[in-house]
C-alpha positions as CSV (number, residue, x, y, z in Angstrom):
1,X,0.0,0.0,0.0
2,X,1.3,3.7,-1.2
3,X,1.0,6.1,1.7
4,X,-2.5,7.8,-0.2
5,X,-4.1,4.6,-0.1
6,X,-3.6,4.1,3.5
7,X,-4.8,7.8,4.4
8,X,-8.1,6.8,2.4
9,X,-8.2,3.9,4.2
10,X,-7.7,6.0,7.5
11,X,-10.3,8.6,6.4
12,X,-12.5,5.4,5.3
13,X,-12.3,3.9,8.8
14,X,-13.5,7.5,10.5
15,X,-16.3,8.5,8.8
16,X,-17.2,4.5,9.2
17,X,-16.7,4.9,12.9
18,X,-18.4,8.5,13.1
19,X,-21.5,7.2,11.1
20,X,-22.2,4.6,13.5
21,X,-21.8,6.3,16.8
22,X,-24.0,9.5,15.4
23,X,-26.5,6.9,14.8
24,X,-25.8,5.4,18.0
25,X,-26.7,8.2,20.0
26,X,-29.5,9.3,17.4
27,X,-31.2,5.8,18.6
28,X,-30.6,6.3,21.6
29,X,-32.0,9.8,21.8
30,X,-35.1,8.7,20.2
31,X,-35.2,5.6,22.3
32,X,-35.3,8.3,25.5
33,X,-38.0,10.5,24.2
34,X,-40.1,7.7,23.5
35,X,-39.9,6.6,27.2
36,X,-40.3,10.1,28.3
37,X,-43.8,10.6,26.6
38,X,-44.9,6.6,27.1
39,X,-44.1,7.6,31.3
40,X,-45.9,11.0,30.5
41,X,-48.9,9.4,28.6
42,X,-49.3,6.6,31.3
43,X,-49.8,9.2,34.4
44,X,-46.5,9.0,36.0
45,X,-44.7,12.2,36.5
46,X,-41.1,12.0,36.4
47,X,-39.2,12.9,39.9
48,X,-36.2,12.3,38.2
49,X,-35.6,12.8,34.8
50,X,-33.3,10.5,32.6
51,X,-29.6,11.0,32.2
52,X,-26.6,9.4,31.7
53,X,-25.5,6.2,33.8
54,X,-24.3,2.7,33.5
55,X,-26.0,-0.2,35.1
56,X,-25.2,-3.9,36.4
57,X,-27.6,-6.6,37.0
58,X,-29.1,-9.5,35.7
59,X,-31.9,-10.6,33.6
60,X,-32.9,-14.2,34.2
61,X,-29.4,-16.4,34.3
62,X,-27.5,-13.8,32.2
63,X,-25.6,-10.5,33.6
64,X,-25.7,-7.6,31.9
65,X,-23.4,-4.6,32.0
66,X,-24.0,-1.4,29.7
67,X,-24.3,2.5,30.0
68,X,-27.7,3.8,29.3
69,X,-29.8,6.6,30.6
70,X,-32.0,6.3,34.0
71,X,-34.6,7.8,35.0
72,X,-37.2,7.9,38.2
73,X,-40.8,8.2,38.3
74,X,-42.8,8.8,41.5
75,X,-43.7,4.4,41.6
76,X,-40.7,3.2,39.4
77,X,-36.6,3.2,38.4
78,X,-36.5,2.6,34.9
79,X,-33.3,1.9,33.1
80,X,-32.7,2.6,29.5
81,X,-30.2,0.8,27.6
82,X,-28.9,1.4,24.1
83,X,-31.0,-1.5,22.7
84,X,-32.9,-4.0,23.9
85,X,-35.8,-3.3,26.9
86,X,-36.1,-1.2,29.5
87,X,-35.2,-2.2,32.5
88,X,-38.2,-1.5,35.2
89,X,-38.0,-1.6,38.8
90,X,-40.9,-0.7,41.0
91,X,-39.7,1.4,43.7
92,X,-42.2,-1.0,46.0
93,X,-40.1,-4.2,45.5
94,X,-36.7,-2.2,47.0
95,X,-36.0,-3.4,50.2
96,X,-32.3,-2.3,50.5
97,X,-30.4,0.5,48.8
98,X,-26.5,0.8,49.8
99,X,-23.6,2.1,48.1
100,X,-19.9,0.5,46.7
101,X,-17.0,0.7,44.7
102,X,-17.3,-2.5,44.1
103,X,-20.3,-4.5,42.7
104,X,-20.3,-8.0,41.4
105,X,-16.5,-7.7,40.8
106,X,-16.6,-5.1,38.8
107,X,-14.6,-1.5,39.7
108,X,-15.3,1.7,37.6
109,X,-12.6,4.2,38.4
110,X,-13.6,4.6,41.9
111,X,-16.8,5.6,41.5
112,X,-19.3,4.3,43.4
113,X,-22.6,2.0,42.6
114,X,-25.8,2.4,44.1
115,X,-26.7,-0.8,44.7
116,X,-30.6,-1.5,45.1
117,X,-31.5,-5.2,46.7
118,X,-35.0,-5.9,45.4
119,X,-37.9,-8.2,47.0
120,X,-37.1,-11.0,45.2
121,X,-33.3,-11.3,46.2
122,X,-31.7,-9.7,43.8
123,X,-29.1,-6.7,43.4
124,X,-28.7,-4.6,40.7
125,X,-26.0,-1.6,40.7
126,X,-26.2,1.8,39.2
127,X,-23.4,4.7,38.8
128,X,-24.8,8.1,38.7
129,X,-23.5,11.6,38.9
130,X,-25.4,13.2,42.5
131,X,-25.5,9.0,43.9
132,X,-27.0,10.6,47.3
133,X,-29.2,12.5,45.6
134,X,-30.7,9.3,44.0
135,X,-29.9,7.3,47.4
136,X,-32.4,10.0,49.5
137,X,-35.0,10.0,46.6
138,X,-35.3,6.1,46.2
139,X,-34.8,5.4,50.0
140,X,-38.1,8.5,50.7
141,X,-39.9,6.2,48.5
142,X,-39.1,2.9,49.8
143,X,-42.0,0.5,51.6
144,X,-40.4,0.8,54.5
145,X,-39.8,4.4,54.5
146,X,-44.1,4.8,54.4
């Protein structure tokens, strides 16, 4: 290869790459105004809007690990990842909420996870920018908190 087929190739390879992540976050931006107006439509009001986080947990046998936006309404936690479904918790089946650096043996730069432990056994862990924020919201909605 001559040196002005490689910087085609180059140039190639980044408008490739900035295609797919404008779509990306095009989907992804459509994908969050669609929940915002389905919440909206349904009654809820939204205590917290979404915004940018990442999320850990499980769904059925398999874990799952992926940034997404999150979001609170005044019954539920919902979760939205880049594709696939929402993730839904009902702020009812909370139990526990508690907060790590490390969750499930995973450690993200120091930050901390907001780990919620659900009715049913289960933990799922959220990073967030204002985590206490979220922790006193979640926890003043809590069963136990009533």
């Amino acid at each position: 290869m001559n040196t002005s087929q490689i910087v085609l190739l180059v140039a190639a390879i980044g408008f490739i790459n900035g295609l797919v992540w404008t779509l990306f976050f095009w989907y992804r931006g459509r994908r969050m105004a669609n929940t915002r107006a389905a919440v909206e439509r349904s009654g809820q009001t939204w205590v917290m809007p979404p915004e940018n986080s990442y999320y850990q947990g499980s769904r059925g046998r398999a874990s799952v690990s992926t940034m997404g936006a999150m979001g609170m309404t005044d019954t539920d936690l919902i979760f939205i990842p880049p594709l696939g479904r929402n993730a839904v918790y009902p702020l009812k089946d909370v139990v526990d909420i508690s907060s790590n650096t490390w969750f499930h043996g995973n450690y993200r730069n120091g930050r901390e996870f907001m780990i919620l432990k659900l009715a049913d056994g289960r933990e799922v862990g959220f990073q967030v920018r204002g985590i206490q924020r979220w922790t006193e919201e979640i926890r003043s909605r809590m069963p136990s908190s009533s």
